[in-house]
N, C-alpha and C positions, 0 to 999 in steps of 0.2 A: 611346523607350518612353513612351507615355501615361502619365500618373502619374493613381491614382482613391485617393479618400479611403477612410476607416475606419470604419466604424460599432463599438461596442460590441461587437455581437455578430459579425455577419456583415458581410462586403464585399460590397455590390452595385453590380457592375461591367456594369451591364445596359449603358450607354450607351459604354461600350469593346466588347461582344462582340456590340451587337444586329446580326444577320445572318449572322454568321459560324457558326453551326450549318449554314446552307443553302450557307454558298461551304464548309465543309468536306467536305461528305455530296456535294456536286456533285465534290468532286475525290476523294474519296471512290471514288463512280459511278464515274468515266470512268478509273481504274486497275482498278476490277472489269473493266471493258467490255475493258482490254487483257490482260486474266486475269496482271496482278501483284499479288503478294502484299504487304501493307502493310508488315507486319514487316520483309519483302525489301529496301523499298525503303526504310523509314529506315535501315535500318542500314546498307544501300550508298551511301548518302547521308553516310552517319556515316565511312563509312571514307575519307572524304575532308579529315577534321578535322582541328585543330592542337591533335594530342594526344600520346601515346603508350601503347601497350597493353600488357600482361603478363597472358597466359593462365595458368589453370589451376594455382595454388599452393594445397599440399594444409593446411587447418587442421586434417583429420581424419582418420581412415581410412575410406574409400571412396569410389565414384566422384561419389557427389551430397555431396561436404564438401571442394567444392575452389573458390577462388573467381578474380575477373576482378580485377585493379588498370586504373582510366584517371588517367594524372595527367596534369599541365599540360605542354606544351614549355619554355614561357618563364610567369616567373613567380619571386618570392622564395620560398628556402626557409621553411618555417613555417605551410605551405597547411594550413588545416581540412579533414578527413576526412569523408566523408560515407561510411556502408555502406546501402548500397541493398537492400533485400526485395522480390524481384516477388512479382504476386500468380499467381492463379490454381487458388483454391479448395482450396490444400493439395495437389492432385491431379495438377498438372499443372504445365508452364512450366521454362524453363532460361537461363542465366546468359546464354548468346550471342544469345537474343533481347532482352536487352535492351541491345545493347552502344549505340543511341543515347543512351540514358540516361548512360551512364559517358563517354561520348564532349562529351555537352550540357554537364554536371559540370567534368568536366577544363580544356573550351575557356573556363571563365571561373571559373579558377584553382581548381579544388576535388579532393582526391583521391577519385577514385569507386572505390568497393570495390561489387563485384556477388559478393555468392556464391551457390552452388547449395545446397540444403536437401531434406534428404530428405521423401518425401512419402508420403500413404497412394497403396495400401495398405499399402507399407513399411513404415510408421510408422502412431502414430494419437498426437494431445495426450497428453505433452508433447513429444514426440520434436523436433520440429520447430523448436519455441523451445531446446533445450539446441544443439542443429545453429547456430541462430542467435547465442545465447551465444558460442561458440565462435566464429563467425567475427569476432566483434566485439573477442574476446580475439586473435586474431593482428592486426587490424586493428588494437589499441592496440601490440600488441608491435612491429610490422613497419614504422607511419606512416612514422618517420623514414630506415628506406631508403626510402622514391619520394618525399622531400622535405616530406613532410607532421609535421604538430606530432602527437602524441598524446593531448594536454589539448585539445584543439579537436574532437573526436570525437563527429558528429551520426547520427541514426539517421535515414534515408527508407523509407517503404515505401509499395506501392501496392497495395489491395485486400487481402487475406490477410494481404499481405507488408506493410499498415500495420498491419494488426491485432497482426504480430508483434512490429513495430517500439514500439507503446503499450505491449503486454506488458512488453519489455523494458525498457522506460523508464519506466513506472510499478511493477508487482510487484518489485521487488527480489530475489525468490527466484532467479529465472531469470541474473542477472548476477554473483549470489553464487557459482555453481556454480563460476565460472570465477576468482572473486577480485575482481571487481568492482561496484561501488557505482553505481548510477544516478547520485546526486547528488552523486557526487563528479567519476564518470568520462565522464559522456554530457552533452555542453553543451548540448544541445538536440533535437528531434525531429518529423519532416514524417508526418505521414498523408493520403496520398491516399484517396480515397474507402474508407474504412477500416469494415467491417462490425463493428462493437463493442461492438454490442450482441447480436451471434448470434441474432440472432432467423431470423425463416424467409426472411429473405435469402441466407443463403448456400444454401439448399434441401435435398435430402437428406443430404447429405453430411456435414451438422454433427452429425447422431448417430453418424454412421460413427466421423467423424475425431475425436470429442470422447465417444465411450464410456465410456473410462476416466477421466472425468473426475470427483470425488469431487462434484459439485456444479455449481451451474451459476455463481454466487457467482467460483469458484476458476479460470473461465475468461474473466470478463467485465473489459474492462481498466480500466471505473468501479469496481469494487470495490476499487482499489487507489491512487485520487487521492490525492497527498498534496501539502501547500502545498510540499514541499521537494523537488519533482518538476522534471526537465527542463521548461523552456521549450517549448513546444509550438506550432506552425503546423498547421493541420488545415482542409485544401483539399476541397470535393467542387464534382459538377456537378447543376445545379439538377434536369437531365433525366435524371442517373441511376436508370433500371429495374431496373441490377443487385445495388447496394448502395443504399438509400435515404440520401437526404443527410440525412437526419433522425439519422441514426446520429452524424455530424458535431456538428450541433446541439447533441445532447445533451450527449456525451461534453465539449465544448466548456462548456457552462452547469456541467455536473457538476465541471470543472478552476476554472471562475473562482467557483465558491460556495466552495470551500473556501481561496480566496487563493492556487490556484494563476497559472501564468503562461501565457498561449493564447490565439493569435490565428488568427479564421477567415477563409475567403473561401469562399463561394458560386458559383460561376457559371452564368448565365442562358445556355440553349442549347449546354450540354458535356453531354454523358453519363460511361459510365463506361471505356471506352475511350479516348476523346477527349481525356480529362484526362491520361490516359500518353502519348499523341500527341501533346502539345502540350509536350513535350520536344523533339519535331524542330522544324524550321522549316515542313517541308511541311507541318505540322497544326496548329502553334502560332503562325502568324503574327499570329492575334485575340485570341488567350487569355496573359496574360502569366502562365503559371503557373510556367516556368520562372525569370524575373526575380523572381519572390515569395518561391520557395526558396530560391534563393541571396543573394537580402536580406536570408532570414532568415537564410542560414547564417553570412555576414557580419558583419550588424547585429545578430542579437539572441542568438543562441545563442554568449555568450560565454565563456570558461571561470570553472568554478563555483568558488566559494568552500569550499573543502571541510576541515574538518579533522579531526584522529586521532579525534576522538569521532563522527563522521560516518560513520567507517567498523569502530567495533566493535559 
């Protein structure tokens, strides 16, 4: 794997990905042209992994509050936990489409927890983050059956599902529900192109799903930076149309002005699909965004210092 330095603010890794937007969108093309489905084929691709799977364990009652485990075959007990949030505008998306993701996780030693969360119109904010809460709370209780540590416990989300993943690692309200402390309990935390500032990126649906919301303040996950906030990674793509990477940006400048701890990367010719694709091999073989995560999950996101005054 290419190794690309660090800027301050943003990683620009133009001269690792230059071209590879075109050899993606060309292999891209030529799976349309065989009318396969992209989803279809990472994950049948995924099912060929050196993992092991465990479907559908319930943290809640009903059928969208039940989540996926992928952990490693081979590997020491004591793996860091990663819970994964897809995204998909609150409205949409399910646990088994993302089994590459828990699949990419597992094969280089990380326990992937995928769960499914209720969505509108079901639900409208907060519904969604307490569904979240919850699976993070069996996810602490449960690590140590599939061989993972409890205190090594990272939050990933991509799109929506980062949006939900800064909530619950910044606002403290949402983790309290369940008994637990951000900065005690969550060692760190990945936002994929993560809409976080709500503006007219996510499109209509943000009055839908965020009606009941007392304020716009009480929804936005800068409103709740604190210097004593999980560690933070927060990845976008430069060509993102669907959540602007500016959203990144900021959220990013907003964590390091007040002493928080957060490291970006950028990437030149990813969109916002692309960046979740670059979990497989078929779509990540230019984008080392998988190898960034789990650096971070490794290297930086380590367990917190946390004591009794911390948590009253």
């Amino acid at each position: 794997m290419a190794r690309h330095a660090r800027s301050a603010e943003i990683i620009d890794v133009g001269a690792l990905v230059r071209g590879a937007g075109g050899a993606i969108a060309a292999v891209a093309l030529f799976f349309g042209a065989l009318a396969i489905d992209p989803a279809g084929l990472v994950n049948g691709v995924a099912a060929f992994g050196d993992y092991s799977s465990h479907s559908s364990f319930a943290y809640g009652e009903g059928a969208r509050r039940t989540l996926d485990v992928y952990r490693p075959v081979h590997g020491a007990l004591g793996a860091p936990v990663a819970v994964f949030f897809y995204g998909g505008g609150w409205n949409s998306g399910k646990k088994e489409d993302y089994r590459f993701v828990g699949a990419a996780l597992a094969e280089r030693g990380v326990i992937a927890i995928i769960p499914d969360y209720r969505i509108y119109p079901e639900v409208r904010f907060p519904s969604f983050l307490e569904d979240a809460a919850q699976a993070v709370r069996w996810s602490k209780d449960n690590a140590a059956n599939f061989g993972g540590d409890p205190n090594r416990l990272i939050l990933i989300g991509h799109s929506a599902g980062a949006y939900m993943a800064a909530m619950l690692a910044l606002d403290p309200r949402w983790l309290a529900t369940v008994g637990l402390v951000p900065q005690c309990d969550i060692t760190g935390w990945v936002g994929l192109a993560g809409p976080y500032d709500l503006s007219p990126d996510v499109g209509d649906r943000r009055h839908a799903v965020f009606e009941s919301a007392k304020d716009e303040g009480s929804v936005r996950p800068d409103a709740f930076v604190d210097p004593k906030s999980p560690p933070a990674l927060l990845i976008a793509g430069a060509d993102d149309t669907t959540v602007r990477p500016q959203n990144t940006v900021d959220l990013a400048r907003r964590i390091r002005g007040v002493g928080g701890r957060v490291e970006t990367s950028i990437y030149p010719g990813m969109g916002h699909r692309t960046l979740i694709g670059a979990f497989s091999p078929i779509f990540g073989f230019r984008f080392p965004v998988l190898h960034d995560v789990t650096n971070f999950v490794f290297t930086r996101a380590s367990r917190q210092a946390c004591g009794s005054a911390d948590r009253s």
